[in-house]
Structures are given as structure tokens and as C-alpha cells.
N, C-alpha and C positions, 0 to 999 in steps of 0.2 A: 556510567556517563558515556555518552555517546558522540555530541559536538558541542561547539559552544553556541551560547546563547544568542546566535546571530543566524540569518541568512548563508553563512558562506560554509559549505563542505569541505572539509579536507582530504586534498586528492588520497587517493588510495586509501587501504586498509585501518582501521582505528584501532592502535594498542589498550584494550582494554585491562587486561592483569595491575598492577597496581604498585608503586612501590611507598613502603610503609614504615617512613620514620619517626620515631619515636623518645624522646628526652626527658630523662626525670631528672629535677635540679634539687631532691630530696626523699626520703622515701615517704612522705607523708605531710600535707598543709602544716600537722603541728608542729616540723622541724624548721618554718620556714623563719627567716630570720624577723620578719612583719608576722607574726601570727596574730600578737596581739595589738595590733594598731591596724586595723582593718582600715580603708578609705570607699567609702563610699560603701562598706559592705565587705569591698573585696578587698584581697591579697593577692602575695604573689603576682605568676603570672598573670589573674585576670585582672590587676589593674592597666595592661597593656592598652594604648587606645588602639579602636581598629583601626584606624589610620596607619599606624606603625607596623601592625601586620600584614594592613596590605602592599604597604613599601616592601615590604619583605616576599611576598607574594610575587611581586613584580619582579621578583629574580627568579624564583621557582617556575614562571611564567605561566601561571592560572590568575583568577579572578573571584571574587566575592561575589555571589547571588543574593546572600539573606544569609541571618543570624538570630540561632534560640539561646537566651539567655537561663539554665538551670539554677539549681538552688547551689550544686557545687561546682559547676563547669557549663562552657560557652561553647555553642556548637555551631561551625560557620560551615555555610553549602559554596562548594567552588565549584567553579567552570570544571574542573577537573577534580572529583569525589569531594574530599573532607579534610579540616582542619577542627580537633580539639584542645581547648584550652582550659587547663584545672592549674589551680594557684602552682602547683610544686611540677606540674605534667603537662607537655604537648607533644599530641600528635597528629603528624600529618601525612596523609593520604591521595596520591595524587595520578593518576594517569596519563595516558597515551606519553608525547615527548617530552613532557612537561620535567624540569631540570630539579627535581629533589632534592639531591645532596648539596646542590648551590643555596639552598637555603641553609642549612646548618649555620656557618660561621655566622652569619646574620642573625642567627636564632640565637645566639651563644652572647654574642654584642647587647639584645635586644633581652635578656637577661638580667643581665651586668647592670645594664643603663637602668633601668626601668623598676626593676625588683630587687637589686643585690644581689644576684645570685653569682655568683662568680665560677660557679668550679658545678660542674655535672656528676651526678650519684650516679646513673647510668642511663646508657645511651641503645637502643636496638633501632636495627637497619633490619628490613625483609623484604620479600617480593618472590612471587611464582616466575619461572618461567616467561620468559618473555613469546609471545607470536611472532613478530619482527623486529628481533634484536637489531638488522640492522638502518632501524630508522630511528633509534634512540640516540641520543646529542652527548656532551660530554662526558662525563666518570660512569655514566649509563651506558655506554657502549657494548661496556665487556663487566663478567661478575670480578673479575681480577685489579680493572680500574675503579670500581666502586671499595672495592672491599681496601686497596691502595690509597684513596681519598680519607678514606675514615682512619685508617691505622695512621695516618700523619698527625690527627687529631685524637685520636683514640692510642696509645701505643702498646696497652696491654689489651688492644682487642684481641677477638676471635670469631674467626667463619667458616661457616657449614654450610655444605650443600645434604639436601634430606631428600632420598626417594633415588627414581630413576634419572641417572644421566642423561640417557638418552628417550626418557618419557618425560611423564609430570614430574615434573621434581619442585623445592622449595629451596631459598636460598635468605640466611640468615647471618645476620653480624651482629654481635655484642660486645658491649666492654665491658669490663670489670665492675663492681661497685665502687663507690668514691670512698663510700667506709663499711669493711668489712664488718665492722662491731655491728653493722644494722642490718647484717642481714640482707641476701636475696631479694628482686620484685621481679615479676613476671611483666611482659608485655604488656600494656591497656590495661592490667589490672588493678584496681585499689584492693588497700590492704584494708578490710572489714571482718568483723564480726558474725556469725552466720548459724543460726542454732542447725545442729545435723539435722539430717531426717533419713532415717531405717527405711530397710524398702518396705514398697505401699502391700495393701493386703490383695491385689489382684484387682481392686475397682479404681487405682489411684487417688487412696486417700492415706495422707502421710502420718508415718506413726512418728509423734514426736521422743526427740531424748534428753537427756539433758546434756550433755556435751557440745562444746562449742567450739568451731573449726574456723580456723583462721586461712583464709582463701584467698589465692590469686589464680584470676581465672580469666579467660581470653577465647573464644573461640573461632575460627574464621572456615567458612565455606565457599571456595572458587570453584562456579562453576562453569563448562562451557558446553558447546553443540546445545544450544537451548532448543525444546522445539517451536517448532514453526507456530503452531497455537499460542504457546506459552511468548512469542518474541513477537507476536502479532499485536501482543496489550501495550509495547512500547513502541510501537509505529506511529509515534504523534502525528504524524501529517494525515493521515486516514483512520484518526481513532473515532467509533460509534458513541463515545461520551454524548450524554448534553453540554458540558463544559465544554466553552471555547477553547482550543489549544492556543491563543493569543494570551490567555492568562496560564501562563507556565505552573505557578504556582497551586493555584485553584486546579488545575487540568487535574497535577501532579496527585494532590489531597486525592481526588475523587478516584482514578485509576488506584490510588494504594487500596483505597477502600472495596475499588470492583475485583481485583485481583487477590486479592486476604493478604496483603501486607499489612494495613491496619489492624488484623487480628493476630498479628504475629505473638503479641505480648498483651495484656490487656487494658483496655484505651484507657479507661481509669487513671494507669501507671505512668499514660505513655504521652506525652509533647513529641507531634510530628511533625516534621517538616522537607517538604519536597518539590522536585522540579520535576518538569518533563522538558525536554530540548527537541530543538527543529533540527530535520528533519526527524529523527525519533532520539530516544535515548532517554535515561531515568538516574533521579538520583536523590537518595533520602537519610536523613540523618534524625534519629530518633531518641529523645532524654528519658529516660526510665527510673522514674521515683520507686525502687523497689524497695524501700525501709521508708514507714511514716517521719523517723526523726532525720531523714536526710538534710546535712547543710546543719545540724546545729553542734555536732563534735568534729573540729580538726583531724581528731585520730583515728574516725571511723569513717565510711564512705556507706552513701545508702542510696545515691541515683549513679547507673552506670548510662550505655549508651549502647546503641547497635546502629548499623552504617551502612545501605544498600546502596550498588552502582551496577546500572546495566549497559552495556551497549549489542543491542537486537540485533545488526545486520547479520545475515548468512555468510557463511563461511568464517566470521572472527566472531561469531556470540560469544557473550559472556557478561556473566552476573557475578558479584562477589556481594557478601554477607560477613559482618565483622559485628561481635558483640562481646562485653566486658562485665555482664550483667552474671553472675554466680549463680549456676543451675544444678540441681540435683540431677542425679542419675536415675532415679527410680517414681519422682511422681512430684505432681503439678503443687504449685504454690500460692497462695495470695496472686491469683493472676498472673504468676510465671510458671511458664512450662517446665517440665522437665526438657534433661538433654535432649534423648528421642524425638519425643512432642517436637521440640522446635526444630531441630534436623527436616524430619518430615514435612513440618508444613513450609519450610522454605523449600524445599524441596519438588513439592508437591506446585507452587506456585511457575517454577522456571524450568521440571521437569529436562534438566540437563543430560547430552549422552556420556559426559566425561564429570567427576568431580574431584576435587581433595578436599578434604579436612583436617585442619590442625587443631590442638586442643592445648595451650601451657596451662599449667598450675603447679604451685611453690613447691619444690623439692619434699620439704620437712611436712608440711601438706599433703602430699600423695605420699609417703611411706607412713603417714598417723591414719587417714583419712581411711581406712580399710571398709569396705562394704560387708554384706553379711557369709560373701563365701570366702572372704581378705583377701579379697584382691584390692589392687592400688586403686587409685580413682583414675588414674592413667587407664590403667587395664580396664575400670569401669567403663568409660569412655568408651572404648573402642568397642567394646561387647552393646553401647549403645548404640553406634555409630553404623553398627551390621546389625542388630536388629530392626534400627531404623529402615536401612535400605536393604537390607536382602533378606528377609523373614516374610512370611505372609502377613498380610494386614489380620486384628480381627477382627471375626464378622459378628453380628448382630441380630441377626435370623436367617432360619435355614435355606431362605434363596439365592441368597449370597455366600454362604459357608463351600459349594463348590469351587468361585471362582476365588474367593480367598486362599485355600489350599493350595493352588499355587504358589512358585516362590517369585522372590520379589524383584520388583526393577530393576535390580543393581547385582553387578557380582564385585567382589573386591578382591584390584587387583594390586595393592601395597598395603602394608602394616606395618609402621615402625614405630616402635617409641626409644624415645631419645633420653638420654639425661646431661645435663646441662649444670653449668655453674649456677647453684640456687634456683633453679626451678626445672622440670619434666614437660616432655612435651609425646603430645599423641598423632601420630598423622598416618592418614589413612587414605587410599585412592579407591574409585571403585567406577565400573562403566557397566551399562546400562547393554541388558543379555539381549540378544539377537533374537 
């Protein structure tokens, strides 16, 4: 996201990086205490009206654009990224100054009141590196007031910083679960059901097994220094569309579609929905029916989500990519990529000179989940993650098999993985060779 949806600029530089709260009031719709006395359909949190969350909003200090209504969860476009709402889960996503953790309490209230939900399973706080820490407003100031703010409310939290101090780094807070007996969840992820899949035989076609792998999965791609081509498609005031840029919405549709955002996942699967802002800037929030029986078991999840926000100007570009959707390592699906595959093609759309990527998934998950040479799915990951960007592409026929040999866009310059209470995490940085 880039401005908001008016006329007016905001003097200087646009904080694009993001900060990303997130609250589970249970580990799963089936634990909710309404499981079975649905209204209107819904539970939980989605019986909240919007009204109520935009009161809430109105602290955080963003705005509502439009809202996609899923079979498991409610996907709202704000002035500044994303808010989602799943009966037992919300998270929210928010940019430039906009005051994030002043929502919490409110969110906590709006809970209580509305859902019963009294007491939070757990809680994550995250966010890149800030551009201009010092244009951020209260607990946002500094990572020490943030992480201060949450431990008053949190008191057996815990925070991490991941990567370079003095690079790209990532900055994480989480508390504890509310009940150990249930088990670890990972960030944005649902806890689903997911047949494995062996690696493919070289043409990407998946060799099924029978074994079933219990998955929390999360993966996010911040990128910046977009180039100039690829930050020219968000230039709404001088876009070549047929579409009006007066119609934000429609602009948005059609740009996703010129751009291959649209084919990120396959339309089939996929409920989109997006903006374009004046003077430029993008922002789209995507439901992915990835399981035919999504929405008819509480205990299973089978539509996740993926969340793009750009803002194109030179000197502070930057795109982020956020998705929840459970991807193989080794080959494509029912219309989902593998990891690779989608790395790449986001990739390939914003062509950034700096990236990271982070990857969680459930502790007991990545030490079961072993691939065919047993490594972790962590370690899968990352061996994805570099072949994505720093291997040659390959090629097709022998006119292209020269310039393919070359090696690839990217050199990677971090690799960590982490382990964490109840789930692993992969993150990786990589810039773009000279």
C-alpha cells in the first residue's frame, strides 16, 4: 500500500514494511465455546459486525475499503494492508504510521463482548526492519517499546530479533500458549490435514503416499529496491490500463491480472480482491479454496489466504507477500504451486534488489515431515528458497540452454533457522548479483 484512498500525499517517505499482529482465542473453530450454535452461519469471531471493527480500526488508525466474505474467514482491504477474521483467529496487518498495538486491548474487549472469548491461546507480534523508525508514533518507536507494551499484556512473552542487526533483520514477539495440553500453532496458520507428496519424478508430477502430515505453515516474502519496470505497473496516475484509475477496484482486478498476480495460484481456487491508490500504490487480499470440503469441519481448515502490498515509489520501494496456504517442496498441486514455483513467480513479478523470506512450520511437523534425503522441511525450505533464486532457470530448447547456464538473480546473503516454542522457522536473505 502506498496512500490512502484520497487526493492528499503524505509529506515525505511512505513506511512500507508492515507490522503484523496476530491473536488466536483458541487453537481451532472446534474449541470455540459457540461451535455449535452457529448464527447466521458464523461463530466466533466472525459474528463480529463490521461496524465494531472499524471502531476498532479507528484506533489503529486505517480504514476499510471492501470486504471478501470466505467459506472459513472474512478478508477486509484497509487503507493500510489487511485485516483477517477466522471464528477462533485475527490478524492484522498494517502499515506506514498506522498505531497497531493500540488495537490489541480493544481487540481483546471486542472478544469478550461479542464471542466469549475471554482469555487468548496465543498471541504473535512481527515486523521487518523499519525504513524510518523515526517517523513511527507510539510503542512503534523503538523494538524495546513494542516488545514493553506486549509483555504488560503478555507476561510470559518472548522476543527475538532474526538476521543482521545491522542489515535486514526480522523482529518477532510471542507468548506462550493458553494451554499447553493443546499443543503449539504457528503464525497464520490453520491446523489441517494435508496428504504428503514424495518428490515429483523430474516433470512435476506428484507421487502420492499415504501418510498424512499435520501442517502449520506461513510463509512471507519482503521485498524491496523493486525495479523500475516492475514499480512502473503500480504507478496508478499514468497506468496504460484500459480501466479507469477512478475505479480503484476494477483498475486494481485488471493490473493483477496484467502483472501475473492473478496467476499466482490458480483462479479456480482463488477470490480476489484489490485496490490501486492515488497517486500509485497496490494492495490485494486473496481466499484460496485449497480443499473442495472447506467450511464444512471445525477441526480441519481447507481455504487459506495470501496478502500483497506495494508501495512503488524509488528510493523506499517495497512489496511484501504473505500467505497461509500449505505448499509442498517438491511439485505443483490441484492448482497450487509448489514452494519454488511460487517464490519465483512472485518474484519474477516485483523483481526486487534486496529480499528476505521467512518460512514457520510446527516444531513436531518439521522433525516428522522429513523429505527423501531427511532433511527437515525447514532445511527443505531453504534448499527451495536457493534454488528458487540462485540456480539457473531451466531451459526448454537449445537456444536458450546458453543463457540459462548462467547463474541466477540472486546470491544469498543470510540463512537461519530458528527454533522456537512449538514451531521452526526458516529465513533467508538474498540480493540481487551485480
Amino acid at each position: 500500500m502506498s496512500h490512502l484512498p484520497d487526493t492528499d500525499t503524505p509529506a515525505g517517505p511512505f513506511e512500507g514494511p508492515e507490522k503484523l499482529l496476530e491473536i488466536w482465542f483458541a487453537p481451532s473453530p472446534a474449541n470455540l465455546p459457540d461451535a455449535s450454535s452457529a448464527v447466521d452461519g458464523k461463530i466466533g469471531l466472525r459474528k463480529v459486525p463490521r461496524q465494531v471493527w472499524e471502531e476498532m480500526l479507528d484506533i489503529v488508525q486505517c480504514k476499510v475499503l471492501s470486504v471478501v466474505q470466505g467459506t472459513e474467514m472474512d478478508a477486509y482491504l484497509l487503507s493500510e494492508s489487511s485485516l483477517f477474521v477466522s471464528p477462533h483467529r485475527l490478524i492484522l496487518k498494517t502499515c506506514g504510521t498506522t498505531l497497531n498495538l493500540l488495537g490489541l486491548p480493544r481487540i481483546l474487549d471486542i472478544a469478550k463482548e461479542h464471542a466469549s472469548l475471554g482469555s487468548v491461546y496465543r498471541c504473535f507480534y512481527s515486523r521487518k526492519a523499519f525504513m524510518f523508525p523515526e517517523k513511527q508514533q507510539g510503542p512503534h518507536r523503538d523494538w524495546n517499546a513494542e516488545v514493553q507494551f506486549l509483555d504488560n499484556i503478555f507476561p510470559e512473552g518472548a522476543a527475538y530479533t532474526i538476521g543482521k542487526v545491522n542489515g535486514d533483520h526480522w523482529l518477532l514477539y510471542m507468548s506462550s500458549p493458553g494451554d499447553d495440553s493443546a499443543g503449539g500453532t504457528a503464525p497464520s496458520s490453520p491446523t489441517i490435514r494435508q496428504r504428503a507428496l514424495a518428490a515429483d519424478d523430474g516433470e512435476g508430477v506428484p507421487v502420492d503416499t499415504s501418510d498424512d502430515l499435520k501442517v502449520d505453515y506461513t510463509i512471507e516474502i519482503l521485498m524491496t529496491d523493486l525495479a523500475p519496470e516492475a514499480r512502473a505497473h503500480f504507478d496508478t496516475s499514468s497506468s496504460p490500463l484500459d480501466v479507469p484509475n477512478t475505479d480503484p477496484t476494477a483498475h486494481a482486478i485488471a493490473l493483477s491480472s496484467a502483472c501475473g498476480i492473478s496467476e499466482l495460484f490458480s483462479p479456480s481456487i482463488t477470490t480476489l480482491d484489490a485496490y490501486s491508490f492515488l497517486p500509485c500504490g497496490y494492495s490485494s487480499n486473496a481466499l484460496i479454496r485449497w480443499r473442495d470440503d472447506a467450511g464444512k469441519n471445525l477441526s480441519t481448515s481447507g481455504e487459506g489466504y495470501y496478502t500483497i502490498h506495494v508501495t512503488p515509489e524509488e528510493g523506499w520501494s517495497y512489496a511484501s507477500f504473505e500467505c497461509n496456504v500449505p505448499l509442498s517442496t517438491c511439485s505443483n498441486h490441484n492448482g497450487i504451486p509448489d514452494l519454488k514455483t511460487l517464490v519465483r513467480r512472485v518474484v519474477d513479478i516485483f523483481r526486487p534488489g534486496r529480499l528476505t523470506l521467512t518460512l514457520f512450520i510446527s516444531s513436531e511437523e518439521n522433525a516428522n515431515a522429513e523429505d527423501e534425503d531427511g532433511q527437515s522441511a525447514v532445511e527443505a525450505a531453504q534448499r527451495a528458497f536457493r534454488a528458487a533464486l540462485t540456480l539457473p532457470r531451466p531451459w526448454s530448447d537449445e537456444a536458450s540452454q546458453k543463457e540459462n547456464q548462467k547463474p541466477g538473480l540472486y546470491k544469498r546473503t543470510d540463512k537461519i533457522n530458528y527454533e522456537f516454542g512449538g514451531y521452526d522457522l526458516a529465513f533467508a536473505s538474498f540480493e540481487r548479483r551485480s
